[in-house]
C-alpha positions in Angstrom: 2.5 -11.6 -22.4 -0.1 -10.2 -24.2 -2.8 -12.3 -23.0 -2.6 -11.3 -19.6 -2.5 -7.8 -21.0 -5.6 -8.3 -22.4 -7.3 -9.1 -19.3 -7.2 -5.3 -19.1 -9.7 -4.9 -21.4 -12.1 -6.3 -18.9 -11.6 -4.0 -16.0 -14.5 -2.5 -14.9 -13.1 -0.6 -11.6 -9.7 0.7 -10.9 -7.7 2.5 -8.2 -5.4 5.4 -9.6 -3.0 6.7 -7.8 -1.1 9.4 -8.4 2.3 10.8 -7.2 3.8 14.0 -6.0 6.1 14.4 -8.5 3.3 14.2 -11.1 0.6 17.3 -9.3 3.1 19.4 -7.3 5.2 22.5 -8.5 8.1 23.5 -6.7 7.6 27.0 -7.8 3.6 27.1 -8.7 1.9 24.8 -6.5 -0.8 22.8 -8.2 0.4 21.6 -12.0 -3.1 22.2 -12.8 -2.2 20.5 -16.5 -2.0 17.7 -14.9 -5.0 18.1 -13.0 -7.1 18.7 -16.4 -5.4 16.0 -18.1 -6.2 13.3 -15.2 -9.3 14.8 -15.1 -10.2 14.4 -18.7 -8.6 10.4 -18.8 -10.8 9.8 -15.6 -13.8 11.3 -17.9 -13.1 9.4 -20.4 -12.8 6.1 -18.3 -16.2 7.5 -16.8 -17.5 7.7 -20.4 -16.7 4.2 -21.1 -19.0 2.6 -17.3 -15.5 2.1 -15.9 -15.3 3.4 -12.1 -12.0 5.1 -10.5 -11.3 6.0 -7.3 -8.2 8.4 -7.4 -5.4 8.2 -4.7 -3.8 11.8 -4.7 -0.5 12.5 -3.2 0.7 16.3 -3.4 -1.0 17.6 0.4 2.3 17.9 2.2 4.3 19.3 -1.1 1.7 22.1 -2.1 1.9 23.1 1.9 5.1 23.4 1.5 5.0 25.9 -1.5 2.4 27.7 0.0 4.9 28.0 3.7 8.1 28.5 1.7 9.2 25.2 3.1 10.3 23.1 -0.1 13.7 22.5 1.2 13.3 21.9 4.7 13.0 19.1 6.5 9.7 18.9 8.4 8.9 17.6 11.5 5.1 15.3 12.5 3.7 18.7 13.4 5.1 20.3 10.6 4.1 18.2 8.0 0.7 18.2 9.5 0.4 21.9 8.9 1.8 21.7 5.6 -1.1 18.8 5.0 -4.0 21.4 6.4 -2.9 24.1 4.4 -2.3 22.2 0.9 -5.5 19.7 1.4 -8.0 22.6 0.0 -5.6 23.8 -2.3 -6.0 20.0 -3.8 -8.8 19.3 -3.7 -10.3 22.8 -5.2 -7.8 22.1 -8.4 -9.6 18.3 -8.5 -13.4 20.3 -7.8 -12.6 22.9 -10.7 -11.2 20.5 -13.3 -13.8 17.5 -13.1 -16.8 20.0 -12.4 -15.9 21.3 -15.8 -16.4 18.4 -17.3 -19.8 17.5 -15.6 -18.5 15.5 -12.6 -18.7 15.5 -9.4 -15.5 14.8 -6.6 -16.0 13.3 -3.2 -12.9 13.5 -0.3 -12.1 10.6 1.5 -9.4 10.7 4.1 -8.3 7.4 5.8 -5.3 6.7 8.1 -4.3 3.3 8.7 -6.4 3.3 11.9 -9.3 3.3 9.7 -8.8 -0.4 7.9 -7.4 -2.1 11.1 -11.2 -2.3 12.4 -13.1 -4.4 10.5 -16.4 -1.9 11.0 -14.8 1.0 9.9 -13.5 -0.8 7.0 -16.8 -1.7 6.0 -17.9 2.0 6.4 -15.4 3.1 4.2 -16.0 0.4 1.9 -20.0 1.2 1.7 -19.2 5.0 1.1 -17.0 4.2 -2.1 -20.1 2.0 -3.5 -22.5 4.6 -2.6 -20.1 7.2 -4.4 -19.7 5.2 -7.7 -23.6 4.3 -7.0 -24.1 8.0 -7.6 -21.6 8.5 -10.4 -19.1 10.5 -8.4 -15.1 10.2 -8.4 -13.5 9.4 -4.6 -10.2 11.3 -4.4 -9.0 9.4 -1.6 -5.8 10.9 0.8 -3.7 10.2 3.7 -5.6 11.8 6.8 -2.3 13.6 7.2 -3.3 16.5 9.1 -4.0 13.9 12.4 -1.3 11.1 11.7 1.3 9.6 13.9 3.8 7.3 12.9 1.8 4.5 14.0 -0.8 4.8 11.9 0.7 6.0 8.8 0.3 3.8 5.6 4.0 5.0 5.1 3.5 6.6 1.5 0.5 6.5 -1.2 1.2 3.7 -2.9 0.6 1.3 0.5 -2.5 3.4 0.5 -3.8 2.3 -2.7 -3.0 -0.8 -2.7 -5.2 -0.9 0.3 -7.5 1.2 -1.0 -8.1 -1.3 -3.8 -9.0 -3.3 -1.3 -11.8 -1.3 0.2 -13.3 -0.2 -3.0 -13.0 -4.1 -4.3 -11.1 -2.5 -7.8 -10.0 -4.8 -10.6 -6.7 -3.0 -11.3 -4.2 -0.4 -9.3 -2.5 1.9 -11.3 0.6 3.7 -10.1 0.8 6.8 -12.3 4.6 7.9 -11.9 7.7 9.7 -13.6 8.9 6.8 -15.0 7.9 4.0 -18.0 7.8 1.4 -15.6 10.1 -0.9 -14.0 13.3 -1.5 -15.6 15.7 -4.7 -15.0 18.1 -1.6 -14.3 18.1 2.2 -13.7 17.7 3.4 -16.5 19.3 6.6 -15.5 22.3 5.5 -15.5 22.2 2.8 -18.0 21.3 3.6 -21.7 20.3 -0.3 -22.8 18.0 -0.4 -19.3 15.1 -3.2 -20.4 12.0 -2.4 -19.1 10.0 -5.0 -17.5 6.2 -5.4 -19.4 5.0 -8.5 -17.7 6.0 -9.3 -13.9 3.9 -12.8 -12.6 5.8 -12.8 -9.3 7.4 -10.3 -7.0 10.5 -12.4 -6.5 13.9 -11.4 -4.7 15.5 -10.7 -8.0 12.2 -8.3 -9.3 12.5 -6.7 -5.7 16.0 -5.8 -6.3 15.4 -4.0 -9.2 14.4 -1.4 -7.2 16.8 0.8 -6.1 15.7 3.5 -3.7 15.1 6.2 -5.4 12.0 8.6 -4.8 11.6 12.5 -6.2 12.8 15.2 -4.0 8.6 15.8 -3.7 7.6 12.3 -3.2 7.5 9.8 -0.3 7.8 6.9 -2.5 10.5 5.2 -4.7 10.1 2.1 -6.9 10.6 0.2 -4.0 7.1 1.2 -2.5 5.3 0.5 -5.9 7.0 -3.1 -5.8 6.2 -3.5 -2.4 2.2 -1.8 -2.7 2.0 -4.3 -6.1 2.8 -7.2 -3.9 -0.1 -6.1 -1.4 -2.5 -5.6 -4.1 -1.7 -8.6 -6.4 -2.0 -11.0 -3.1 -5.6 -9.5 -2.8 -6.4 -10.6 -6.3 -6.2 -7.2 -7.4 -3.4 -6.4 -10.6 -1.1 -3.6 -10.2 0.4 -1.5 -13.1 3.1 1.3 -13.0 2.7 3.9 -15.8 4.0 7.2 -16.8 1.8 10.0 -15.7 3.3 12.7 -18.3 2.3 11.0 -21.1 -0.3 11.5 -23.4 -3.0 8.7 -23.4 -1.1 6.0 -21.4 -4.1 4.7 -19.1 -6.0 4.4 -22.2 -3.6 2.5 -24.3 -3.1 0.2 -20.9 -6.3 -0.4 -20.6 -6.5 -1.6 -24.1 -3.8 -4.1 -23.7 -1.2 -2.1 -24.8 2.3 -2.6 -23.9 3.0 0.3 -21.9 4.3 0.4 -18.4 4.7 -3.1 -16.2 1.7 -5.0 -15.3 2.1 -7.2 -12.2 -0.6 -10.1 -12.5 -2.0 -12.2 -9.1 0.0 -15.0 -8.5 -0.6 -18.2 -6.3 0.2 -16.1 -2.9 -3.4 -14.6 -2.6 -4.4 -14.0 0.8 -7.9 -14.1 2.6 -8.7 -11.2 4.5 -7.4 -12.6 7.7 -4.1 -12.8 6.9 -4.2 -9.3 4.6 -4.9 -8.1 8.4 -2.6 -9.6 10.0 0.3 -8.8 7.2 -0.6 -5.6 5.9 -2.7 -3.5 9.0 -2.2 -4.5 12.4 0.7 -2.5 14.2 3.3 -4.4 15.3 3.5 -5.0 19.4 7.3 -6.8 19.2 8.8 -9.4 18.0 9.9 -13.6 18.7 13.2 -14.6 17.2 13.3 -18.2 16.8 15.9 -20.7 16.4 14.5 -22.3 13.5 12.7 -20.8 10.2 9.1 -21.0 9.7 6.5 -21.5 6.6 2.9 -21.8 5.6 1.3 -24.3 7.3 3.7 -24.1 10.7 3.2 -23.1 14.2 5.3 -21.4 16.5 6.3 -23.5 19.1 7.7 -22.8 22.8 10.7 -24.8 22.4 11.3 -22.8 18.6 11.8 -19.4 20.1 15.2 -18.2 21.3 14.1 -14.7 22.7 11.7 -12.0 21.6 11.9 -8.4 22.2 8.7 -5.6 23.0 5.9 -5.4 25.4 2.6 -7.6 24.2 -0.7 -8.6 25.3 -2.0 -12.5 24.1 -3.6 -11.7 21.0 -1.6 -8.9 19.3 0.5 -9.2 16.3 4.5 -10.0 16.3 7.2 -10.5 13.7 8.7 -13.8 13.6 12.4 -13.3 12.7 15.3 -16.2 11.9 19.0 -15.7 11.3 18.3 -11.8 10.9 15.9 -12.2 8.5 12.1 -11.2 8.8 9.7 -14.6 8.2 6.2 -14.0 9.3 3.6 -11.8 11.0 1.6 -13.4 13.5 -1.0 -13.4 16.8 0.5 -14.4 19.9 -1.3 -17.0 22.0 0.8 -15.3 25.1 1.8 -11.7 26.4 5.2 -11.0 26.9 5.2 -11.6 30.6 4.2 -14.7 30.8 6.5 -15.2 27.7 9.5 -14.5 29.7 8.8 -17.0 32.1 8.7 -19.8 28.7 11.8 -18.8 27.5 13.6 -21.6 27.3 11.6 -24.5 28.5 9.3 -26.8 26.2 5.3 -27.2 25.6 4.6 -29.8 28.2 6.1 -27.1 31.0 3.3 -24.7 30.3 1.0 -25.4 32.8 3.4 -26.3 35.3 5.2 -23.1 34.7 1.9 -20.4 34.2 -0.2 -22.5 36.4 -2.6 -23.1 33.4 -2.5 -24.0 29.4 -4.5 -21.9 26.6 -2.8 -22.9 23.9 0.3 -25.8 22.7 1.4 -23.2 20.5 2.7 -19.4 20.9 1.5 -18.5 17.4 -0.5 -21.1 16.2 -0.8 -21.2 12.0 -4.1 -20.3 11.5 -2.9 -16.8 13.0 0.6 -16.5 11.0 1.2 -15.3 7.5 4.6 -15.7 6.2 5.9 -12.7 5.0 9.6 -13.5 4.2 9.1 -16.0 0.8 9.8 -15.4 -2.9 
């Protein structure tokens, strides 16, 4: 256990992302002591040649101080102003805090639209190196004040575990309002065990989830499970921490045993299928008759019915028995889909009048998404 904690030691570049909970007041807006005490761990960090990009949540929530909407429930557009109006307020509590220390902030704002083309991806990616190049700290955010549905990351931690990505970090840290995972909610049992080590995002470590986010906060453990599988499948480690107390990053970074560490497993994917499982939207879906795994293709005479409009080429969930299996490109839209449905690979041609492709998703294009 503590040998892979002591991989930590080696980190020269790490994500931090930090929650609602941790930099919002219901009451006072910024908590600028956290803001001074992130900002002095980061200098420290700084101190010592390692890089951080931080991930800040807390946009939407100071808006809604600032509006006098902390107990309503906000609509797109409403959310959007919130996000306009709390963005300075942000990122002038980051500028003050670091600038008092001798460094200078950069904002990045990303939606998901961003990292679904590969050049703007790269653009991104060069502005982070040119950043650290420079000795500056990214504070990277949700574009919130432009963002649909469609190309939301869905909370902060999905956005830094693909902002680890980007900036090519060794480590993600989750700072949070919690030690960690626990094996159960510690809330409501007293012996709870917290989880130090975790080397695969099972079922049964999924499960220890629960649902449970901060009345502030987007995100639950659930999201940090599911934005440590993203990130460890990269290649990059994850950690959840507690953000409230004193000297945590530090001690994690020196091996300590503090918080949960998730480690990169066998499942590691190339960029390819990172796209296709984690960033492409999702045009319908192909419910088959039979599951699916790595190494398979989806076959004409495997697929029951599918649902959704789709052009040849855009991504699709492939479901079984109610349960979601992969992610993949379809070799054909759904028009010429419908007229497949239930006929076999050699009636292709005869049925479209021409062949592109044996298979409907063929495995080069399909990442399973439903294993262990």
């Amino acid at each position: 256990m503590m040998k892979q904690r002591d991989n930590l030691k080696h980190v020269k570049r790490i994500v931090l992302k930090v929650g609602s909970s941790l930099l919002a007041d219901a009451k006072h807006g910024v908590n600028t002591a956290m803001v001074q005490r992130l900002a002095s761990d980061i200098k420290a960090l700084h101190d010592k040649n390692i890089q951080v990009c931080l991930v800040s949540s807390g946009a939407v929530a100071l808006g809604r101080v600032q509006l006098g909407w902390v107990d309503k429930k906000l609509n797109v557009h409403e959310k959007q102003a919130a996000a306009a109006i709390g963005q300075p307020l942000l990122m002038h509590a980051y500028q003050t805090a670091f600038s008092e220390l001798g460094l200078v902030v950069a904002q990045m704002l990303l939606t998901k639209d961003d990292l679904r083309h590969r050049r703007r991806y790269i653009n991104a990616s060069n502005t982070s190196k040119t950043l650290f190049a420079a000795q500056v700290i990214p504070i990277v955010n949700e574009n919130d004040t432009v963002v649909v549905e469609e190309i939301k990351f869905g909370d902060n931690d999905a956005l830094g575990a693909l902002v680890s990505m980007v900036v090519e970090a060794d480590l993600m840290v989750m700072m949070t309002d919690v030690d960690g995972l626990f094996e159960s909610n510690p809330a409501e049992d007293m012996h709870a065990k917290r989880v130090s080590v975790v080397d695969t995002l099972s079922a049964v470590v999924m499960n220890m989830a629960g649902d449970v986010g901060s009345s502030f906060g987007t995100g639950g453990m659930k999201s940090k499970l599911d934005a440590a599988k993203i990130s460890t499948q990269s290649g990059v480690m994850s950690a959840i921490i507690h953000g409230e107390k004193d000297g945590v990053l530090t001690k994690l970074l020196a091996g300590e045993d503090v918080g949960t560490l998730f480690t990169c497993g066998k499942d590691r994917q190339s960029w390819h299928q990172h796209w296709i499982s984690n960033l492409l939207p999702v045009s319908g879906k192909l419910i088959l008759n039979q599951s699916v795994g790595d190494g398979d293709s989806v076959m004409l005479e495997h697929i029951q019915s599918f649902e959704g409009q789709f052009d040849k080429g855009e991504c699709v969930e492939i479901w079984h028995d109610g349960v979601l299996m992969a992610r993949g490109l379809t070799n054909y839209n759904s028009e010429d889909m419908l007229k497949l449905i239930g006929k076999h690979t050699k009636d292709i041609e005869t049925t479209l009048g021409y062949v592109d492709f044996k298979s409907m998703v063929h495995r080069d294009n399909l990442v399973v998404v439903g294993k262990d």
